[in-house]
Z-matrix of the N, CA and C atoms (Angstrom, degrees):
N
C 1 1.440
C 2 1.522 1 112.05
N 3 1.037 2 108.06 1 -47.92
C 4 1.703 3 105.95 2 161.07
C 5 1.140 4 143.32 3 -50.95
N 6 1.615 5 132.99 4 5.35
C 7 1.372 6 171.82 5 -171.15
C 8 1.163 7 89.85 6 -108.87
N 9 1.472 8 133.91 7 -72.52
C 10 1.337 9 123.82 8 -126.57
C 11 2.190 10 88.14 9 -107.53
N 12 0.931 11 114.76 10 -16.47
C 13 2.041 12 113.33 11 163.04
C 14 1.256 13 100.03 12 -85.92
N 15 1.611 14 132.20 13 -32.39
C 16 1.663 15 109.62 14 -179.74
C 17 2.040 16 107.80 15 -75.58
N 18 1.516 17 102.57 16 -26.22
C 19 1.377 18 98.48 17 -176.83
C 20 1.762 19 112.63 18 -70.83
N 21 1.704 20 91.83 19 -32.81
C 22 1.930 21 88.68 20 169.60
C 23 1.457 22 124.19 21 -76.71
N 24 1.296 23 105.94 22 -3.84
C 25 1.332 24 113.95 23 175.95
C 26 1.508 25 106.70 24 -67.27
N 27 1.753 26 99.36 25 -53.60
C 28 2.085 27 105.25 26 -159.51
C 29 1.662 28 84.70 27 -70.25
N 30 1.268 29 146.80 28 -19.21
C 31 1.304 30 140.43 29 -123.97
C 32 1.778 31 85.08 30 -108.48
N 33 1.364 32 106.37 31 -50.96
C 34 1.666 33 121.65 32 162.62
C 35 1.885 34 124.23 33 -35.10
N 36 1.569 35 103.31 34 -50.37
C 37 1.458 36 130.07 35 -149.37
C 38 1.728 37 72.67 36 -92.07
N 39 1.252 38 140.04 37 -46.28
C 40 1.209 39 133.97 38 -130.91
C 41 1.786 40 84.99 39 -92.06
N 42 1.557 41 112.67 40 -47.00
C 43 1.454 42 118.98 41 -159.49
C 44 2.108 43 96.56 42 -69.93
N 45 1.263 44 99.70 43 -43.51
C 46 1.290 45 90.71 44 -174.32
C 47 1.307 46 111.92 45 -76.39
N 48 1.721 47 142.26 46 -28.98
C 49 1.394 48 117.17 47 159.24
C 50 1.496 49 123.46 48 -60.87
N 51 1.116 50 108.86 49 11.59
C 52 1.925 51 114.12 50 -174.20
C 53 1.513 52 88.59 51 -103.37
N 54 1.310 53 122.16 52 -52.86
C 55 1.459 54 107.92 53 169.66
C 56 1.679 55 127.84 54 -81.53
N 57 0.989 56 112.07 55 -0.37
C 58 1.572 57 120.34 56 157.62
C 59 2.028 58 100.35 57 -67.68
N 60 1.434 59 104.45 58 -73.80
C 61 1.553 60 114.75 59 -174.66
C 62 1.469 61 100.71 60 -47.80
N 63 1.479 62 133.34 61 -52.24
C 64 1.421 63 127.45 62 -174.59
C 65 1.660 64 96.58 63 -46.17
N 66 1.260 65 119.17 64 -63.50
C 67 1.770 66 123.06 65 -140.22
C 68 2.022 67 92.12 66 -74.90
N 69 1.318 68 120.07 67 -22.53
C 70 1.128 69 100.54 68 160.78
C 71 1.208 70 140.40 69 -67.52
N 72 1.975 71 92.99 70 -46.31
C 73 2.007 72 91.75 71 170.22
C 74 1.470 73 115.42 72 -52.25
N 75 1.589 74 122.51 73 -16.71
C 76 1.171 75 100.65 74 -167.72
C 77 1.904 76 91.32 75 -98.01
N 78 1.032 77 138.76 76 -41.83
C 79 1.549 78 122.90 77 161.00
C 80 1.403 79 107.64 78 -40.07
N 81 1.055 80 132.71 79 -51.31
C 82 1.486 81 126.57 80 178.86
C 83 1.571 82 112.41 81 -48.01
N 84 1.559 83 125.24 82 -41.36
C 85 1.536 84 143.16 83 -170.03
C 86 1.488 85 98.65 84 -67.38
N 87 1.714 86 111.58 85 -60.95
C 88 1.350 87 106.43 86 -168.40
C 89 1.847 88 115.95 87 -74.50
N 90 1.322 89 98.41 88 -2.58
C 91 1.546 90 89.86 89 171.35
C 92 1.575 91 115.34 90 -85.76
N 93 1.825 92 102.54 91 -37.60
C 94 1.607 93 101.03 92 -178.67
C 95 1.789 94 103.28 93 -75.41
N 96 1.307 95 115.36 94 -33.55
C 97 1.380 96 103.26 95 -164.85
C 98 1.687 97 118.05 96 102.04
N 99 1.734 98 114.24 97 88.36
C 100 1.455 99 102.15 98 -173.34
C 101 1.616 100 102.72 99 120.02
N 102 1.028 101 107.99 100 152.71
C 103 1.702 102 116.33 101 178.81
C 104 1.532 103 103.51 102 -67.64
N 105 1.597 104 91.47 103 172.06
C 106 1.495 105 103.58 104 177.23
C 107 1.556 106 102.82 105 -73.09
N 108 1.389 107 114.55 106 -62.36
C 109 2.032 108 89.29 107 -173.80
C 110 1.127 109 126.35 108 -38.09
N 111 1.479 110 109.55 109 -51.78
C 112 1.661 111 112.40 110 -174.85
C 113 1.442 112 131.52 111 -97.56
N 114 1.606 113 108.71 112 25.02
C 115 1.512 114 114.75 113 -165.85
C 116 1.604 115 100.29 114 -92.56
N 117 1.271 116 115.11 115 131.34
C 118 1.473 117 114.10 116 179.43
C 119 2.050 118 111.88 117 -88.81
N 120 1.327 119 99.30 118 -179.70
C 121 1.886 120 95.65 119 175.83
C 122 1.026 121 102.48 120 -83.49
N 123 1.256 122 126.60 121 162.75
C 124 1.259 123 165.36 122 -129.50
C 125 1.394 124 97.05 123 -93.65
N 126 1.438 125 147.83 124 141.30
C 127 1.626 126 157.75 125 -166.59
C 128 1.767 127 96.69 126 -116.37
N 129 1.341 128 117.46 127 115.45
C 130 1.468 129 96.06 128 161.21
C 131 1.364 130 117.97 129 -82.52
N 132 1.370 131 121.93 130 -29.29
C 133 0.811 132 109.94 131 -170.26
C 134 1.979 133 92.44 132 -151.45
N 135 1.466 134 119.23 133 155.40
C 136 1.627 135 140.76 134 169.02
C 137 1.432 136 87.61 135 -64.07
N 138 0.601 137 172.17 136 -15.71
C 139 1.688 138 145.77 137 157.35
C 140 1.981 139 96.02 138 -70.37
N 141 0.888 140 105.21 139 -71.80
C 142 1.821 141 115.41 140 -176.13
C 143 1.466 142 83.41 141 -34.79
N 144 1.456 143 120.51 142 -84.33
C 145 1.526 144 108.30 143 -159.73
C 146 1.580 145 120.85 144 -48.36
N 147 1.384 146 121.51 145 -24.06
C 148 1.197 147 118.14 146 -157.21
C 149 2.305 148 90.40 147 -85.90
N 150 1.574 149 110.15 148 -39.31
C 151 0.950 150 106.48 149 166.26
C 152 1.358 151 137.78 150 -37.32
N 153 1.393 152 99.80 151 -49.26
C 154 1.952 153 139.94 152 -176.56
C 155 2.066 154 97.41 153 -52.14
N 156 1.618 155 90.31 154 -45.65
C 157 1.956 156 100.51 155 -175.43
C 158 1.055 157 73.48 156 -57.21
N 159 1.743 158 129.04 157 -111.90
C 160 0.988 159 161.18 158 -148.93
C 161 1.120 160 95.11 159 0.78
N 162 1.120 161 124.46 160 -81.82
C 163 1.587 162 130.93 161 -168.42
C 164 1.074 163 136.02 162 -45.59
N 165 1.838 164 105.60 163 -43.56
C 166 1.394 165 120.07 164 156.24
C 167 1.665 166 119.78 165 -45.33
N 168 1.546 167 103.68 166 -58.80
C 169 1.094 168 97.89 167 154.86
C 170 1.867 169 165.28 168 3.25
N 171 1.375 170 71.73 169 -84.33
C 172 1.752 171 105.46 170 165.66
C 173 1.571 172 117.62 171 -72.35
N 174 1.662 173 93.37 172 -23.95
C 175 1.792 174 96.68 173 -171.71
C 176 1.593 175 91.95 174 -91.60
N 177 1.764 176 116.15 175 -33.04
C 178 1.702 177 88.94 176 -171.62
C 179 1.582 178 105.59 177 -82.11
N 180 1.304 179 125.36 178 20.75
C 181 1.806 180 129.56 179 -179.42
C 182 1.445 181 104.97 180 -112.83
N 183 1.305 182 123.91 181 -23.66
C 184 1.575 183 120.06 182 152.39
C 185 1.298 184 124.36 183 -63.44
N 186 1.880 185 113.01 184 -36.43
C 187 1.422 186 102.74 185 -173.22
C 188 1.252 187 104.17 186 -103.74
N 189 1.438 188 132.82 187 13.88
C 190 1.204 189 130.10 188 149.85
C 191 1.349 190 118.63 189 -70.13
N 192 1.470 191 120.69 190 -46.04
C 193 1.119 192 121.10 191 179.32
C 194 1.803 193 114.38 192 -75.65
N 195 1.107 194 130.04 193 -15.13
C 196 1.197 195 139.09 194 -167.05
C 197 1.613 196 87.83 195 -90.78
N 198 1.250 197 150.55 196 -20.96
C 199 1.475 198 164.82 197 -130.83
C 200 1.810 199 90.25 198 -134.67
N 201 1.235 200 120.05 199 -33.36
C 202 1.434 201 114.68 200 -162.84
C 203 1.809 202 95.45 201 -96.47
N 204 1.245 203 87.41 202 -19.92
C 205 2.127 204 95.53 203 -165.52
C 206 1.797 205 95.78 204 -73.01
N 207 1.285 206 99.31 205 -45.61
C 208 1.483 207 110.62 206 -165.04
C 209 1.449 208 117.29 207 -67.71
N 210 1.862 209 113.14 208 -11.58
C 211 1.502 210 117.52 209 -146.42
C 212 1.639 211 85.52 210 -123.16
N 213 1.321 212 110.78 211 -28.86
C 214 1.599 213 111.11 212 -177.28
C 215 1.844 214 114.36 213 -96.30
N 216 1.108 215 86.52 214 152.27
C 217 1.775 216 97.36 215 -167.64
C 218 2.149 217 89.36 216 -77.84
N 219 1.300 218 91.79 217 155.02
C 220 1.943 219 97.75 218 173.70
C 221 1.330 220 80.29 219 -83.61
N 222 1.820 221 92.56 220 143.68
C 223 1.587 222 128.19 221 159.03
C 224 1.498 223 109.64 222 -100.18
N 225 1.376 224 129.42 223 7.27
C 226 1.332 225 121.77 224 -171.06
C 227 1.393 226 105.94 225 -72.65
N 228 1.342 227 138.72 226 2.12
C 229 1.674 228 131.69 227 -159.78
C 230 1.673 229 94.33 228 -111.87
N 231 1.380 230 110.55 229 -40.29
C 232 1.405 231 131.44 230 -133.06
C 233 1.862 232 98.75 231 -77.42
N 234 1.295 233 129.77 232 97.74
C 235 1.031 234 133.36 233 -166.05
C 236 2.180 235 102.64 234 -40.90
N 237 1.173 236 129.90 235 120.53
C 238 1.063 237 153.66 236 159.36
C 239 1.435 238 114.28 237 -35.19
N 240 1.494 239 105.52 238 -81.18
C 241 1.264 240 116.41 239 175.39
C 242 1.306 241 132.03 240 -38.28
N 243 1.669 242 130.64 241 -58.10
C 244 1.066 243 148.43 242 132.33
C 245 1.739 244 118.27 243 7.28
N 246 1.642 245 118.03 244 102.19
C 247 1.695 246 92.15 245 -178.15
C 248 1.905 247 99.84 246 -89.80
N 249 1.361 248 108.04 247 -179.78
C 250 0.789 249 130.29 248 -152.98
C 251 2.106 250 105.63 249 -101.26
N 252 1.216 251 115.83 250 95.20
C 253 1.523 252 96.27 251 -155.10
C 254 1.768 253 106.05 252 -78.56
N 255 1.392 254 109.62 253 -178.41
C 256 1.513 255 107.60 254 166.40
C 257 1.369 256 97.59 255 -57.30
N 258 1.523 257 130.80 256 -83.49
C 259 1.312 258 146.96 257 -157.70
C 260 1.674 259 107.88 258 -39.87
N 261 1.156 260 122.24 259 -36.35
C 262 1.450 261 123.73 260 163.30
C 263 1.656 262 109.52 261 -73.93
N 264 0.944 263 137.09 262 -29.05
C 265 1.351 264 125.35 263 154.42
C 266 0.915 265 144.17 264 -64.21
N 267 1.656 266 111.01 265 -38.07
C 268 1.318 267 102.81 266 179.58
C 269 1.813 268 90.41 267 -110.88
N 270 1.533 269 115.94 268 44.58
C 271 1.978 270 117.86 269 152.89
C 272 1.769 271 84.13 270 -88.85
N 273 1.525 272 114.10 271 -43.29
C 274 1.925 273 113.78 272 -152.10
C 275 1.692 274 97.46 273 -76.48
N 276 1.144 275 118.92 274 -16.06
C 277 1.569 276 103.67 275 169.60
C 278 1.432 277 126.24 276 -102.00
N 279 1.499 278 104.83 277 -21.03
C 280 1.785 279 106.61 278 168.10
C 281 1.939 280 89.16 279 -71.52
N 282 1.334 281 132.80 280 -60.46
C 283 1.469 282 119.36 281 -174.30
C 284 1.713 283 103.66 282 -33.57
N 285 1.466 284 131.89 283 -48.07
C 286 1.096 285 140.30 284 -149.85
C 287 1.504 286 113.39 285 -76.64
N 288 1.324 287 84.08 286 -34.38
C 289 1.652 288 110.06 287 175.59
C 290 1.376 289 111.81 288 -61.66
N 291 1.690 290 110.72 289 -63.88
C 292 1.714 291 112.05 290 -159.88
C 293 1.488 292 90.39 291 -71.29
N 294 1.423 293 125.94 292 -39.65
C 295 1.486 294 114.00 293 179.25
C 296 1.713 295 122.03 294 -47.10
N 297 0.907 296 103.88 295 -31.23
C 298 1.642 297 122.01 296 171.84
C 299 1.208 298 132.00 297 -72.45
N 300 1.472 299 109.18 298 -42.87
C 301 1.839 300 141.59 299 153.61
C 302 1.715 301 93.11 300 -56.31
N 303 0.780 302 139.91 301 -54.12
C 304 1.721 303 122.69 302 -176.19
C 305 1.170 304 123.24 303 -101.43
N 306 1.350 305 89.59 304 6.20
C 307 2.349 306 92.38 305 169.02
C 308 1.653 307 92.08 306 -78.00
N 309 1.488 308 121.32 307 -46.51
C 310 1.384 309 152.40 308 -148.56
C 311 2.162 310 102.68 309 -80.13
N 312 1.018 311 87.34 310 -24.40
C 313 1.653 312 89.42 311 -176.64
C 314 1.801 313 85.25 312 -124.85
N 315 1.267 314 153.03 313 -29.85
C 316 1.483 315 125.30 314 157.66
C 317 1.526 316 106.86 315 -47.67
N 318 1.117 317 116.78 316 -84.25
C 319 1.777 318 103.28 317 160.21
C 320 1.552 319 133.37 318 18.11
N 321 1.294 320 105.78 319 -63.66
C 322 1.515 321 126.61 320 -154.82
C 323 1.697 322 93.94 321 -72.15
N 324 0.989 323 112.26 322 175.62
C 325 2.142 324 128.13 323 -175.48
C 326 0.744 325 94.46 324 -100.88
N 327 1.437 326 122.84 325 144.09
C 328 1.326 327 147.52 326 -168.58
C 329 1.278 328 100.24 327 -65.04
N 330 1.658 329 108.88 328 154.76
C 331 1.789 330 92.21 329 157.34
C 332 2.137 331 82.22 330 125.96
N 333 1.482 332 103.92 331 160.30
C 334 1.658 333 112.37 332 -161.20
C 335 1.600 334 117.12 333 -43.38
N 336 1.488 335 98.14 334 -37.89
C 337 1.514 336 98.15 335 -165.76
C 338 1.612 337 94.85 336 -62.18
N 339 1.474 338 120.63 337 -30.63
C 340 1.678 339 104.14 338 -155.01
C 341 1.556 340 94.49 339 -91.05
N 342 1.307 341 130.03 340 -15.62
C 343 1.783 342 122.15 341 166.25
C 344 1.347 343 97.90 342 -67.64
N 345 1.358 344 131.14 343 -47.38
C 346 1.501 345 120.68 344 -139.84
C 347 2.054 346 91.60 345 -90.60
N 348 1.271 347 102.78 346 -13.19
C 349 1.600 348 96.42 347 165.93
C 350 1.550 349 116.14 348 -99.28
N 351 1.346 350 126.32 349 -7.38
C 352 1.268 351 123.24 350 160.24
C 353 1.174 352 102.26 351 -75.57
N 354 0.918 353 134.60 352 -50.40
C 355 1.671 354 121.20 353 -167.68
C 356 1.294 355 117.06 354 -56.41
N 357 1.340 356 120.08 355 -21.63
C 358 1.535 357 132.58 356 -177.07
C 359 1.344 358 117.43 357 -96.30
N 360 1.078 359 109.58 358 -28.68
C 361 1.647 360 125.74 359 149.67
C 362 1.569 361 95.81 360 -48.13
N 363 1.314 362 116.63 361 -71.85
C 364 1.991 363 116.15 362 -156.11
C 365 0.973 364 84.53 363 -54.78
N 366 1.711 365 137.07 364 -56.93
C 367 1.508 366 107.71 365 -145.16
C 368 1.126 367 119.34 366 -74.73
N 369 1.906 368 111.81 367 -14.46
C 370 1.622 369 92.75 368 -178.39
C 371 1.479 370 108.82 369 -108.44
N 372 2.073 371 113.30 370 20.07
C 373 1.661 372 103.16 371 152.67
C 374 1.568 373 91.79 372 -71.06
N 375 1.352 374 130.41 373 -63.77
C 376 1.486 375 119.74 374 -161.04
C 377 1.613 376 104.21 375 -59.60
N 378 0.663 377 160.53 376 69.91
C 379 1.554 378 163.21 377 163.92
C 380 1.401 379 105.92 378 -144.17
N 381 1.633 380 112.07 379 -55.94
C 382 1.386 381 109.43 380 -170.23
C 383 1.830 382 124.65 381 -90.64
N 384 1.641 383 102.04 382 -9.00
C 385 1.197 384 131.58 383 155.35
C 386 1.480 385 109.92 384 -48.81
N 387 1.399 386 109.71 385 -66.36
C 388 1.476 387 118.16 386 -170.07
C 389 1.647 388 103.12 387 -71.19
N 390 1.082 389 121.69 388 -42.61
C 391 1.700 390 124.47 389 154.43
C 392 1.600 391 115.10 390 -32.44
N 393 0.928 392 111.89 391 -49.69
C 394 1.698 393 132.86 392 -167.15
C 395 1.694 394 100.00 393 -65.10
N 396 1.593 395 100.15 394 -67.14
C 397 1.063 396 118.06 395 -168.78
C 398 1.876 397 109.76 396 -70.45
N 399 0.945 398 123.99 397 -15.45
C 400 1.683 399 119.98 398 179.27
C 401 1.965 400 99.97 399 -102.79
N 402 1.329 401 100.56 400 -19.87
C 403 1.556 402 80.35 401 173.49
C 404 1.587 403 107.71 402 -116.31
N 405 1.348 404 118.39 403 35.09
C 406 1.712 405 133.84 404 145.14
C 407 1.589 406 89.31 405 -93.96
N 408 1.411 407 127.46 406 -79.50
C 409 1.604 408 112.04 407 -174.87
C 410 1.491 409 113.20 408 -23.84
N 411 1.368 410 119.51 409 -48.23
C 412 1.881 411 119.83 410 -157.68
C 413 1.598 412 90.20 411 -77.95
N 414 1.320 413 138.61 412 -51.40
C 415 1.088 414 131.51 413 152.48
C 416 1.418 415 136.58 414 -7.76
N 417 1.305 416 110.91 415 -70.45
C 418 1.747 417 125.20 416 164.17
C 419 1.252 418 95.73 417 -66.68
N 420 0.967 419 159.66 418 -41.56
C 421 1.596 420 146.80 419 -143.18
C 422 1.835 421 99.78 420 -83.51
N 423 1.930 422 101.81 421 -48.07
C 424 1.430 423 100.38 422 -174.10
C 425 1.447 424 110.55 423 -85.26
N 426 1.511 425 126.05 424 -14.00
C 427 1.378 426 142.82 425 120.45
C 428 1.532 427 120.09 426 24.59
N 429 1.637 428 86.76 427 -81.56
C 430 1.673 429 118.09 428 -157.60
C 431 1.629 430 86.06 429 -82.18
N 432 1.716 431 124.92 430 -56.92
C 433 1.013 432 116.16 431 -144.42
C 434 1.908 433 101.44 432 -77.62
N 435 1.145 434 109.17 433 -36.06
C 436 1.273 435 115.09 434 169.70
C 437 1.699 436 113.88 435 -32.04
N 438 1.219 437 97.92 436 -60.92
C 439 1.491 438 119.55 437 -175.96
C 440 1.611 439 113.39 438 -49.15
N 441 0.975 440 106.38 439 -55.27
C 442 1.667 441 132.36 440 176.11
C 443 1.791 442 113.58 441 -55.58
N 444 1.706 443 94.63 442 -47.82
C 445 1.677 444 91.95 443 167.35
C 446 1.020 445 127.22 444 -68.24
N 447 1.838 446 119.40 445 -18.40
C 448 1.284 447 114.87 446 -170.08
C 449 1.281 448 109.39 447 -84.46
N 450 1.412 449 115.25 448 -4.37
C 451 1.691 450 87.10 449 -160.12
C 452 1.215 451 100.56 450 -114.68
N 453 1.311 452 144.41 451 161.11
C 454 1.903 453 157.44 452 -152.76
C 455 1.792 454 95.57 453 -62.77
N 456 1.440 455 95.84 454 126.97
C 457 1.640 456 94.07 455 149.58
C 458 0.923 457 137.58 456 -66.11
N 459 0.941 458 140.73 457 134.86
C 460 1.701 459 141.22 458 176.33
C 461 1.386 460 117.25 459 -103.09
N 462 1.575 461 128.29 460 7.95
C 463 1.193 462 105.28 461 -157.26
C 464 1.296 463 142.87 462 98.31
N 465 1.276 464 118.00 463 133.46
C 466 1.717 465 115.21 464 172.57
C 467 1.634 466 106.13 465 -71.82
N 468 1.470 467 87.99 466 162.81
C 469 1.685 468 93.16 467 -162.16
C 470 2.269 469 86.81 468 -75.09
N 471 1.108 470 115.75 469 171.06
C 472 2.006 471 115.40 470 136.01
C 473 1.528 472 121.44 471 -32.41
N 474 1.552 473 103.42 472 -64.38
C 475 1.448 474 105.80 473 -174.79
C 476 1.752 475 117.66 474 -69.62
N 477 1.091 476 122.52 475 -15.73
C 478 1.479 477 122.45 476 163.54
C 479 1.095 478 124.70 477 -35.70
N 480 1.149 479 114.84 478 153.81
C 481 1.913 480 114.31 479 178.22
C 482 1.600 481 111.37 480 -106.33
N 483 2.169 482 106.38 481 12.87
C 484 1.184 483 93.26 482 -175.15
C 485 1.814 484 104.97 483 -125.74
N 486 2.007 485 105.91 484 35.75
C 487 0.998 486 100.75 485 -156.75
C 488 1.558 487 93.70 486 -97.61
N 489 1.723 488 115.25 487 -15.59
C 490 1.674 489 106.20 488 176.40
C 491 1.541 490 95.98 489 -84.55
N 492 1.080 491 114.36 490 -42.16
C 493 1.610 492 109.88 491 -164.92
C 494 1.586 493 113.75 492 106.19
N 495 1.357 494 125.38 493 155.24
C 496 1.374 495 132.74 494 -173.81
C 497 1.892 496 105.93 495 61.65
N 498 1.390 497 103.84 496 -144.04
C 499 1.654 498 122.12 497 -145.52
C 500 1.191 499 74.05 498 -91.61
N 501 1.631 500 124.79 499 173.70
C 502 1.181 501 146.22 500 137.21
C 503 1.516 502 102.84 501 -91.22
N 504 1.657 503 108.12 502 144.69
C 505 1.535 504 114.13 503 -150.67
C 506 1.700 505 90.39 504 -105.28
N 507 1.418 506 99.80 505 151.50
C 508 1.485 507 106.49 506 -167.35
C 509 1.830 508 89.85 507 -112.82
N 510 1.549 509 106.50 508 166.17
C 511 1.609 510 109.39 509 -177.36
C 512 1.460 511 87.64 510 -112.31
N 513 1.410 512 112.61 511 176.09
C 514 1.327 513 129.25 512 -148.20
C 515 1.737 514 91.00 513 -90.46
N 516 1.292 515 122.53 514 -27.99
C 517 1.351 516 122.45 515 -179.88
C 518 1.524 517 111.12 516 -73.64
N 519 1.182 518 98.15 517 -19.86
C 520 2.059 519 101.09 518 -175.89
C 521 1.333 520 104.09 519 -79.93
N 522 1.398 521 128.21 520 -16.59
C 523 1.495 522 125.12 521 -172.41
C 524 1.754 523 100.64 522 101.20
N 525 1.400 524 114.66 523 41.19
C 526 1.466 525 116.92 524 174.53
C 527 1.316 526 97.29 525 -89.44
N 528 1.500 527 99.95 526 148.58
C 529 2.028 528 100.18 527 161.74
C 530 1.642 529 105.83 528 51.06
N 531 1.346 530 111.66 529 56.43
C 532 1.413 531 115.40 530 166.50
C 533 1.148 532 142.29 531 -73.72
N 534 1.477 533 108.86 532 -27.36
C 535 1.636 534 110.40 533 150.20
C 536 1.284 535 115.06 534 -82.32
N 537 1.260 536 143.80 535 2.62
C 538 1.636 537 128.31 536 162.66
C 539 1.050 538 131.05 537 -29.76
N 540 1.553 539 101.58 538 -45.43
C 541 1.727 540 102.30 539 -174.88
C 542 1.640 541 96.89 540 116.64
N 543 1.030 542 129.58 541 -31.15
C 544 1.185 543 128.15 542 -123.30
C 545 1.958 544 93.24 543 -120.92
N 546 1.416 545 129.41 544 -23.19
C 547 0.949 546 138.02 545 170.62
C 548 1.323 547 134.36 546 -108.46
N 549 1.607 548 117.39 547 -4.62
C 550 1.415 549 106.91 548 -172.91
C 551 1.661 550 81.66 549 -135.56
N 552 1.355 551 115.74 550 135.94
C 553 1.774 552 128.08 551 178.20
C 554 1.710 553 101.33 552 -56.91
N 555 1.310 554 125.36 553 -53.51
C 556 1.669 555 113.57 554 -156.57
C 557 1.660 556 88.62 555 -72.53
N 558 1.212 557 125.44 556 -26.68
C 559 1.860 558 95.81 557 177.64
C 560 2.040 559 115.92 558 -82.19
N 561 1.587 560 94.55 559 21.01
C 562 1.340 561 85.19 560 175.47
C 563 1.298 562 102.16 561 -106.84
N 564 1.616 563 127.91 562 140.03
C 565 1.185 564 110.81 563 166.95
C 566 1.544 565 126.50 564 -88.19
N 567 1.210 566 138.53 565 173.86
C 568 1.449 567 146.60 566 166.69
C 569 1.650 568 111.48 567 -92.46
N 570 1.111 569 111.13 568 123.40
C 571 1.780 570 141.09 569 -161.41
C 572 1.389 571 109.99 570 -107.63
C-alpha cells in the first residue's frame, strides 16, 4: 500500500506542475497577445516591427523568385530575335503531351491494353517525328535559298549554256530544221 500513495503522490506533484506551467503560458499569451502557436516576440518598438515586415517580405520575394529560377528552363541560348510561331507551339505541347501519354501508360499493368496503347503512342512519335523532321528540311531549304538571294550576282560562268542565250543551234545533219525540206530525203519530192 505504500507504493501505490507514494505513486499518487508523484501523480499529484506531476498534475499540479502541468497546471502551474499551463497558467503561465497563458500569462505569458496575455502579455504577448495571441495563442501560444501563433504568438510572435515581443516589438520594442513600430519602427523594429515595421523593419521585422520588411524583411519578411523581401525574404518571401527571394524565395519566390529562387522557386521561379528552379521551375523555369534558361532562356540564355534561345535566339531572342526569332518570334515564336503558332505551329512551333503547339509542335512544344503535342511533344509535351506524348511525353506525358507514356509516363501515364509506363505506369499502367502489364498485360494487352498497355502494348496495344504503346503501340499507338509509337505511331504517333513516328508520325510527328517525320512532321518534325520534313519541316527542319523546309527550313534549311528556305535557309540555303535565302542565303543565296542575298548575296551579289556575278553572272553566268563562260562555260554555261546560258551565256549566249536562246537554243543551241543544231546542223542539218543532226536532224535540225526537219520540216525544211532541205534535210531529210522522203520530204523531198522527185521531179
Amino acid at each position: 500500500m505504500g507504493m501505490t500513495s507514494l505513486a499518487r503522490k508523484i501523480a499529484a506533484a506531476a498534475r499540479k506542475a502541468k497546471k502551474a506551467a499551463e497558467a503561465a503560458e497563458k500569462a505569458a499569451q496575455k502579455s504577448l497577445g495571441g495563442k501560444g502557436v501563433t504568438r510572435g516576440k515581443p516589438k520594442d518598438t513600430p519602427e523594429a516591427a515595421e523593419a521585422d515586415r520588411k524583411g519578411a517580405a523581401t525574404r518571401a520575394k527571394e524565395r519566390t523568385r529562387q522557386e521561379n529560377v528552379r521551375n523555369t528552363q534558361s532562356t540564355s541560348s534561345i535566339n531572342k530575335n526569332r518570334n515564336v510561331s503558332k505551329a512551333d507551339i503547339m509542335a512544344a505541347n503535342t511533344a509535351a503531351m506524348l511525353s506525358s501519354m507514356e509516363k501515364r501508360i509506363d505506369g499502367m499493368d502489364s498485360g494487352i491494353r498497355k502494348k496495344m496503347m504503346k503501340d499507338l503512342l509509337s505511331a504517333q512519335k513516328l508520325k510527328f517525328k517525320k512532321e518534325q523532321s520534313a519541316e527542319v528540311d523546309t527550313m534549311t531549304r528556305k535557309q540555303q535559298q535565302s542565303a543565296s538571294d542575298r548575296k551579289k550576282f556575278k553572272g553566268y560562268t563562260p562555260k554555261s549554256p546560258f551565256s549566249k542565250g536562246g537554243m543551241a543551234k543544231m546542223s542539218y545533219n543532226k536532224g535540225g530544221y526537219v520540216n525544211c525540206g532541205a534535210s531529210m530525203p522522203a520530204t523531198q519530192g522527185k521531179k
